[in-house]
N, C-alpha and C positions, 0 to 999 in steps of 0.2 A: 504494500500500500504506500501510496506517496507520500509525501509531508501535509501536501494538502490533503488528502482523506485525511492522514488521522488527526487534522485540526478538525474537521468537519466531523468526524465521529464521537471528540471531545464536546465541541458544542451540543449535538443530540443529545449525548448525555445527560450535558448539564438541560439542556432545557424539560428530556423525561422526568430527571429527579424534581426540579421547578415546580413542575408543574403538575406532580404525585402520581404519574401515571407508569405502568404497568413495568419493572425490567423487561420483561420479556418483549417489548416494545419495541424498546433499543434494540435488541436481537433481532427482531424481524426488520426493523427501518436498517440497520446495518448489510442486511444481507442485500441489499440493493448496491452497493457500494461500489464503486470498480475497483478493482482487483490490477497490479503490475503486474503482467506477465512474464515469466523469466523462462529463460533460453532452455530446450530440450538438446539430452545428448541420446543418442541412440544408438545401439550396437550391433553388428551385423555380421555373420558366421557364416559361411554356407554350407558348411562341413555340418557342422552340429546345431543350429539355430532354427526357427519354426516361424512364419510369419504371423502366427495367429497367440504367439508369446508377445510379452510387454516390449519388449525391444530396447527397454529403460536401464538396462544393467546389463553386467559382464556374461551373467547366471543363466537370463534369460532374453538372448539376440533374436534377431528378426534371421532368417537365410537371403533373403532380397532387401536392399534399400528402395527408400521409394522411387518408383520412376524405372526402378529395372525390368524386364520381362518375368512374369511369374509370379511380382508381389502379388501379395492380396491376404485377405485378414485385417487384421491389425496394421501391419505393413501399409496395406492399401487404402485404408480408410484414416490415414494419416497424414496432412497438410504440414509440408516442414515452415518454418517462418524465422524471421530474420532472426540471428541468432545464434540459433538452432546448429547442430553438430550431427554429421554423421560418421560412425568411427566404425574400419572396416577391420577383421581379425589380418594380423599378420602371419604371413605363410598360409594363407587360404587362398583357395584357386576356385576364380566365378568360370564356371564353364560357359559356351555359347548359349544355355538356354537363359542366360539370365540377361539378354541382349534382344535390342538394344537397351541401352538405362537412356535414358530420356529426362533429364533434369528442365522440370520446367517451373519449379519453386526458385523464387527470388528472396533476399535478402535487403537488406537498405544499406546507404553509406554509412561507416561504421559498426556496422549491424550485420556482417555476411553470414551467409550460410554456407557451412564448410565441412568438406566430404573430407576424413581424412583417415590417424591411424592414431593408437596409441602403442608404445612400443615397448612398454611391458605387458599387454595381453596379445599373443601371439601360441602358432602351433610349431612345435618341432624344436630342437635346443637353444635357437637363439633368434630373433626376432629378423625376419623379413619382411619386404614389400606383400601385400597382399595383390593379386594377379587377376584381371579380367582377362581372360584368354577366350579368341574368338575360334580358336581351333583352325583356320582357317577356312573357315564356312564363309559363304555369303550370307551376309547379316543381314536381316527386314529390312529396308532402308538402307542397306547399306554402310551406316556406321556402329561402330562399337557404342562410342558414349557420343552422347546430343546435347548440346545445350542451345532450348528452345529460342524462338524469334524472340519471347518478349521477358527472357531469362536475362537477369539484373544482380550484381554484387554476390558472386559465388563462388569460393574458392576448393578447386580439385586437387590435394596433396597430397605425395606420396605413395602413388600406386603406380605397379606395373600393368599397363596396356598392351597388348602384342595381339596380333596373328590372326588376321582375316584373312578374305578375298574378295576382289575387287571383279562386278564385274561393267568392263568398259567396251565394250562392245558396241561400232556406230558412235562412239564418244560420248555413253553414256559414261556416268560412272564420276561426271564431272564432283560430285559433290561427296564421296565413299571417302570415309577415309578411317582412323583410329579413333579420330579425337573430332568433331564436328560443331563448329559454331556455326547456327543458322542465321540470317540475315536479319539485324535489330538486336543481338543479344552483346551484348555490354556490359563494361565492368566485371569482366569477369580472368581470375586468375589460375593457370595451373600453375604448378610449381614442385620442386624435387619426385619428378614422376620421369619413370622411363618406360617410351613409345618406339619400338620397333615390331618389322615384322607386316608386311602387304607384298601380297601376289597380286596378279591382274590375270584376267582370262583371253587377253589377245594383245599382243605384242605386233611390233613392226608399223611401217609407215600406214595412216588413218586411225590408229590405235588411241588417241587421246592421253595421254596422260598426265595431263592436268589437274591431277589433285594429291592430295596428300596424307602424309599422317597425321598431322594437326593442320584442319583445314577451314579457314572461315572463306562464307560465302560471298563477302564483300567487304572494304573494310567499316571498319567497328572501332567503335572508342573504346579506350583502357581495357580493349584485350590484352593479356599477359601470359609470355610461357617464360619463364623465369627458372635457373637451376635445375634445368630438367639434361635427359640426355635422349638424343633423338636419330634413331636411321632406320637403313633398311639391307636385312641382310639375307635377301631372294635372290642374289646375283642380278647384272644386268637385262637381263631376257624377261624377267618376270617383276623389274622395280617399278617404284613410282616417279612420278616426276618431283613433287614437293613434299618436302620433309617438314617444312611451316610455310604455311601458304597464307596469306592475306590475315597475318595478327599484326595486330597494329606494334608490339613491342613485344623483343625477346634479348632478353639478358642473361645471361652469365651459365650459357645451356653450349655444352657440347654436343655437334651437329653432323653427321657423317655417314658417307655411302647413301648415296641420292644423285638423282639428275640435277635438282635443283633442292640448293640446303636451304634459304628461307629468300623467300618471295611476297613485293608487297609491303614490306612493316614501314613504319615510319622512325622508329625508336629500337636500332640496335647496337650492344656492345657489353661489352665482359668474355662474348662467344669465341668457342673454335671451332671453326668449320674447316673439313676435310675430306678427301677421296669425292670428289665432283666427278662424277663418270657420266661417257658416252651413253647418250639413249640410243634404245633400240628403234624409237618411234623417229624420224628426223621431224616432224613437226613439233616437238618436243622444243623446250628452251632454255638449256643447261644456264645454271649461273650459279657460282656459291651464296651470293649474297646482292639481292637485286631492292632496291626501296623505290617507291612510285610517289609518297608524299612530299610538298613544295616544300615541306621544310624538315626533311629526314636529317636524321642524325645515326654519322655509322663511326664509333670508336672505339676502340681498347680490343681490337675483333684480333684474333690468329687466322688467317685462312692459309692452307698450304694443301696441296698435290691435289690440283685440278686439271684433270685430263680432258674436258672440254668445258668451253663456255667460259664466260667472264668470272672475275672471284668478286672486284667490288664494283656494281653497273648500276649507276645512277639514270634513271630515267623516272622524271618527276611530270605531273599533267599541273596544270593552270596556269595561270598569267604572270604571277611573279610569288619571289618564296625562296628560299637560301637553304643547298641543300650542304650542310659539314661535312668532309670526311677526315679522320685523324685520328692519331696514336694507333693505327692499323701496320700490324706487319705480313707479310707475304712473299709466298716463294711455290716453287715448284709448280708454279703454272706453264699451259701451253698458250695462253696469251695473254693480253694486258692484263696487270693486276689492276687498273683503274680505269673505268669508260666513263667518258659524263654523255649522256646521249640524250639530244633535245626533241627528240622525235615527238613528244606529246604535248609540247612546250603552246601553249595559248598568246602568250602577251608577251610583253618587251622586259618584264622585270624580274626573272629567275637566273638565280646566281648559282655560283657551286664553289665552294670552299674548300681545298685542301693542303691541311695544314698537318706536319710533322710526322707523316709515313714512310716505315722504309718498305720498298716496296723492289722485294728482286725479278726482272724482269727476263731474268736468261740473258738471252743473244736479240732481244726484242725492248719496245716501248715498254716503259711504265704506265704512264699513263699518256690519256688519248683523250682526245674531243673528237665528236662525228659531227660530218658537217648534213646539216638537215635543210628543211624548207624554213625552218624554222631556226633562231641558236640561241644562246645562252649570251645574257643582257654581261654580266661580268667573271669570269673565271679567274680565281685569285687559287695558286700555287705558291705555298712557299714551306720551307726548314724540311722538306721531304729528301730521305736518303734512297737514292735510286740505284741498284746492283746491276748493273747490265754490260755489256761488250759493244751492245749497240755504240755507233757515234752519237747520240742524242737517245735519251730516255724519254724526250715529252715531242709527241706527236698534236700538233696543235694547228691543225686546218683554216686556211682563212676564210672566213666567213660560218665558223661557227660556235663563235664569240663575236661580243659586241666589243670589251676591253678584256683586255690580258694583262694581270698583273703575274711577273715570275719571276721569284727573286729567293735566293739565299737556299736551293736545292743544291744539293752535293752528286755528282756521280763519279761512283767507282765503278771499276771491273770485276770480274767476278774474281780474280788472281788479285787485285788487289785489296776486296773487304778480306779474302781470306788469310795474307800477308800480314794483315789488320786486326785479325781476330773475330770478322765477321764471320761466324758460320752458324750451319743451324741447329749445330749443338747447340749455343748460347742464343737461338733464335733473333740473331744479327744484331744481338745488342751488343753496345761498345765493350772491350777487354781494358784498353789503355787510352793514357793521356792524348795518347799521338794521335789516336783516331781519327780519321778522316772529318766527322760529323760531328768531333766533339769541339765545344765553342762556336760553330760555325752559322749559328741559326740567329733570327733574329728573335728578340723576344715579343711575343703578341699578347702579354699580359693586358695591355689596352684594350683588348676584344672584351676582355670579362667573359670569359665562357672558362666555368670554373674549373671543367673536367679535362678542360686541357693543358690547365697551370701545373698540371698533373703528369707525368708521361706514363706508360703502358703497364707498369708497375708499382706504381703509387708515390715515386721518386718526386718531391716537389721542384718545379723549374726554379731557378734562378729568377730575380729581376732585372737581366739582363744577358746576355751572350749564351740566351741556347743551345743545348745541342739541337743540329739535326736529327732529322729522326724521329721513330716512336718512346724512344731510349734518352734518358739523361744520365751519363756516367755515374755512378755510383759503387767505387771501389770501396767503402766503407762496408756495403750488401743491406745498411738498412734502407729500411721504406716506413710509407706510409701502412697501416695497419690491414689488411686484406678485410673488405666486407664479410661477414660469415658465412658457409659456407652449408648446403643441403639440411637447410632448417626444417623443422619439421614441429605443428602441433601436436602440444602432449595434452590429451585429455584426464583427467585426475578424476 
């Protein structure tokens, strides 16, 4: 009860005694009262739990969450509400019949509603992820887990997702995937959960595979895959195209074996992405890390051994919008590590930013502008370490830029980062004072863009004679303190 009830229940009081009438008065005028409602946790087995039990303790689980195939009971006659918790056994394995789950319960800001685990109740010696396994069936729908069009402030933690089938047939299939955000759903987080595991039922060119294992259907605000880890391990003949496809933000998630590792976001960086493979389908459209918002932000990324397609490909749609790229290192690609590509470009006032990336380019460009019908209003280059043989690392077309700013970019050879101590043991960050990049940047403290005062390791920049680079020397080895890492709630 609030503060205000129980001034209001003190007044009744006093006015029943006042006024000599009945206690039991009080009793019944109270029971009208509202009541605060406080948050449900609910516990879910599938091994051992029954959906027509309370669901309210360890003792007695539900075997379905709400929203999966086959609830019903108790289970089903249950509306979750902001708050509210759903905690799944660890080391228990949801077979395909309990698919799709279909989360169409919302929460409020502040207030979410959260699927997750607690990791001292658990089956077998020591606590695991608990597992939705689709078997590799074709799912109703097509997805393992759903969250509905008008699904609002929800967070999905800590499970393992794996192993369907996709079928894409005719290019259907656009929408199949592990993980499915419908069109309108919002605010909504996964986090420390691993997603692998899609076959497809036709390969080769017309074959579509345009979708993914975490796939929204448009973008969407404050979608979030966060410290997850994400691929696909069907070999090339039978993968998908997108490993995150159209989430607005994805942080600090390792991403790997896919035609395309995340596509779409506006807000990425902490990521490793890796093993970018050839599609089977050529209408397919490899890239490791592709963003389409005006004002994307891609930093602090690892991308390495991409065997086709672009690793960081900027192509933004509207009239004007400033897209960053920076603190990104890269290597072992078969082409540019950097595209800015104006191809969707509306108006006169879209910028592109690239600031303090080393970026190994082989025997080829770093990075590249394409020149379109259309081009990018200012391109500003600077403090980026380019690895390459090429005579020139930046391939920069004219007429596809308005202005060009390029200044205080270093290149080496690849014989000479290595003489240097560039390698990717130490993932090309500087060894010594002599380093080519070190000192040689200019300092862009004036930007005010916080995460860049920052380099790729949490090393604070100087206020003055940056390094080049994702890297600021730091023979001492300390850093700034690492964010924490595969957080997870504990429900008590």
């Amino acid at each position: 009860m609030g503060t205000w009830g129980v001034e209001l229940s003190r007044r009744i009081l006093y006015w029943t005694v006042a006024k000599g009438l009945p206690a039991v008065l009080f009793a019944i005028l109270g029971l009208g009262l509202p009541r605060i409602a406080t948050a449900a946790t609910y516990f879910v087995d599938f091994s051992n739990g029954s959906d027509s039990a309370s669901g309210t303790d360890k003792s007695s689980p539900w075997k379905h969450a709400p929203g999966m195939s086959g609830c019903a009971g108790a289970c089903g006659n249950t509306n979750l509400n902001a708050g509210d918790s759903v905690v799944f056994k660890g080391g228990i394995v949801w077979n395909q019949s309990s698919f799709p789950f279909n989360i169409n319960f919302s929460g409020k800001s502040g207030s979410r509603i959260t699927y997750t685990v607690d990791k001292s109740w658990f089956s077998g010696g020591s606590w695991t992820q608990p597992v939705f396994d689709g078997g590799f069936n074709q799912i109703s729908g097509g997805s393992l887990v759903v969250f509905g069009a008008t699904t609002q402030w929800v967070t999905l933690d800590n499970i393992e997702i794996r192993n369907i089938t996709v079928n894409n047939g005719g290019g259907h299939g656009l929408d199949n995937s592990l993980i499915q955000f419908q069109f309108g759903a919002i605010n909504i987080t996964v986090q420390n959960c691993l997603v692998h595991g899609v076959r497809v039922t036709n390969t080769g060119s017309g074959a579509d595979q345009q979708f993914g294992a975490i796939y929204g259907l448009g973008p969407m605000t404050n979608t979030v895959v966060d410290h997850c880890t994400v691929f696909n391990d069907q070999g090339t003949a039978n993968t998908i195209a997108g490993l995150i496809f159209n989430i607005d933000t994805v942080t600090n998630s390792v991403i790997h074996d896919g035609i395309q590792g995340v596509f779409g976001a506006r807000l990425v960086h902490g990521n490793v992405i890796y093993n970018i493979l050839s599609p089977s389908d050529p209408s397919s459209h490899p890239n490791a890390l592709q963003v389409s918002d005006a004002n994307a932000q891609v930093y602090n990324n690892i991308v390495h051994d991409v065997q086709f397609g672009t690793c960081i490909y900027a192509v933004p749609s509207g009239a004007s919008g400033n897209v960053l790229i920076y603190n990104n290192v890269v290597w072992n690609t078969e082409v540019d590590p950097v595209t800015l590509e104006p191809e969707s470009i509306s108006g006169g006032g879209m910028n592109a930013s690239v600031f303090n990336n080393t970026l190994n380019g082989a025997g080829g460009s770093a990075i590249r502008t394409v020149p379109r019908g259309t081009r990018w209003a200012t391109v500003t280059v600077q403090n980026n370490h380019y690895i390459s043989d090429a005579g020139s690392a930046e391939n920069f077309p004219s007429g596809s830029f308005g202005n060009l700013v390029d200044s205080k970019n270093i290149l080496t050879t690849q014989s000479e980062a290595q003489s240097q101590g560039y390698t990717i043991a130490n993932q090309f960050a500087p060894t010594q004072a002599s380093g080519a990049t070190v000192g040689s940047g200019l300092s862009l403290a004036s930007l005010n863009i916080t995460t860049l005062n920052f380099d790729i390791k949490g090393v604070a920049r100087p206020s003055a004679n940056w390094d080049a680079g994702a890297y600021q020397l730091n023979l001492s080895g300390s850093t700034r303190p690492a964010p924490p890492t595969n957080l997870s709630a504990i429900v008590q």
